[in-house]
Every structure is written in C-alpha cells, then in structure tokens.
N, C-alpha and C positions, 0 to 999 in steps of 0.2 A: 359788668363794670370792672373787674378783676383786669379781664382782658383787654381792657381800654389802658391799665395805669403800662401797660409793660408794651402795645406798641407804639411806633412812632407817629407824628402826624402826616395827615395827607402828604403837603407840602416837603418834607423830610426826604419820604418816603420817593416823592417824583425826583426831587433834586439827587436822591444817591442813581436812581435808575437813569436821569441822566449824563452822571458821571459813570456808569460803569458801561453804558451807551458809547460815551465818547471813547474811555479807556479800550474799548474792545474795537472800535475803529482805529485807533492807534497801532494797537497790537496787529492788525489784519494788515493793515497800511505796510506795517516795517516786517513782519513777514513774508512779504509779497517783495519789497524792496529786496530782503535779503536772498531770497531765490532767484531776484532778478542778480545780485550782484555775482552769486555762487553760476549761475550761468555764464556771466558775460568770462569769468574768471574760469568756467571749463573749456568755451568758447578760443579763449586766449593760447590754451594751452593745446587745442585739439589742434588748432588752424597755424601752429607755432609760431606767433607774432615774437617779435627781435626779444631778443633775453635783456638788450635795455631796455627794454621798456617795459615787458611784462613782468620785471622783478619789482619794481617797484610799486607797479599798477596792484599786484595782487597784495603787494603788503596794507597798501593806503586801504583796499577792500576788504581787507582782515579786520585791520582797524575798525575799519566805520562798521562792519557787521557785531564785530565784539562791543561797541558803544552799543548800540542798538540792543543786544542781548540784554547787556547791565543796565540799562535807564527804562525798557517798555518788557520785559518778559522777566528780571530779576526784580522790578518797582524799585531802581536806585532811584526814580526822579520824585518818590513821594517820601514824604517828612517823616522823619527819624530816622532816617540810613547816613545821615551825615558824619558819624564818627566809621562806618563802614567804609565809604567814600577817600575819607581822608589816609585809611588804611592801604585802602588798594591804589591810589593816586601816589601813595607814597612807595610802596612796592613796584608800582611801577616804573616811576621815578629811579629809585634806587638800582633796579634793573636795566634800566637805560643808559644809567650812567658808567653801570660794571662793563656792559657791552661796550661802547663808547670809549672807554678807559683800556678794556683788554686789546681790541681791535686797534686801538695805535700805537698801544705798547707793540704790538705784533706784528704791525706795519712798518713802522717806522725805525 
C-alpha cells in the first residue's frame, strides 16, 4: 500500500507517455528538417548558386534551424521559460539593431 500512495494513476501515467510520444515525434520531425536544411545549404554552396541569392537563402536557414534548436531540443515552447525567452528575444533584438545601426552609419 506504501507503494500505491507515491505512484501516479493509470490515466496520469498514459497521458505523460503520450506526451513524451508526441514530444519525441516533434523532436525527430525538426531533426530530420534540420539535416534536411544543412544539406540543401551544402548543396547551395557545392554547386555555387549566384551569391544573391544564396546569402540570403542560407541566412533565412540559420534562422529557422536556430528557432528550431530553442523551442524543440532547448524546450523554450514549454511553460516557465518565458522570462528566458524575453531575455534572448531581447538580446536579439538589441543585436539587430546595433548591426542595423553600424552598417549605415558605415554605408552611408
């Protein structure tokens, strides 16, 4: 009886195993996405497609692979990382705009 009060019930028990079910199909999902993009982005670079277009190409796929890192293999998309979130959105931010700011001080 001991060991009745300390585990969870059936139902508990199914519902996390289907959540960590799902979580681990997500995880394999954006994995797989991401090798896919690190390819198309060797791909780009092996077969030297125009420099307008692959500078951009590979930045946008930076991008979307570093989201991907932060919300399914760092778990920014689950609850209590939201002061985390607002930290690096903000450093972001901040960093975007120093670039933004130097580059046409330098341009212009």
């Amino acid at each position: 009886m001991a060991d009745q009060s300390h585990s969870k019930p059936i139902h508990h028990q199914e519902y996390e195993k289907k959540q960590h079910r799902e979580e681990m199909k997500q995880q394999v999902l954006t994995f797989g996405l991401m090798i896919l993009f690190t390819m198309i982005a060797f791909g780009m670079v092996i077969f030297e497609v125009n420099s307008y277009f692959i500078i951009p190409t590979l930045i946008i796929l930076a991008v979307v692979q570093v989201a991907f890192q932060l919300y399914y293999f760092m778990h920014m998309k689950n609850k209590g990382h939201d002061m985390v979130a607002v930290m690096m959105y903000g450093g972001a931010a901040v960093a975007a705009l120093t670039i933004i700011t130097f580059t046409s001080i330098i341009w212009w």
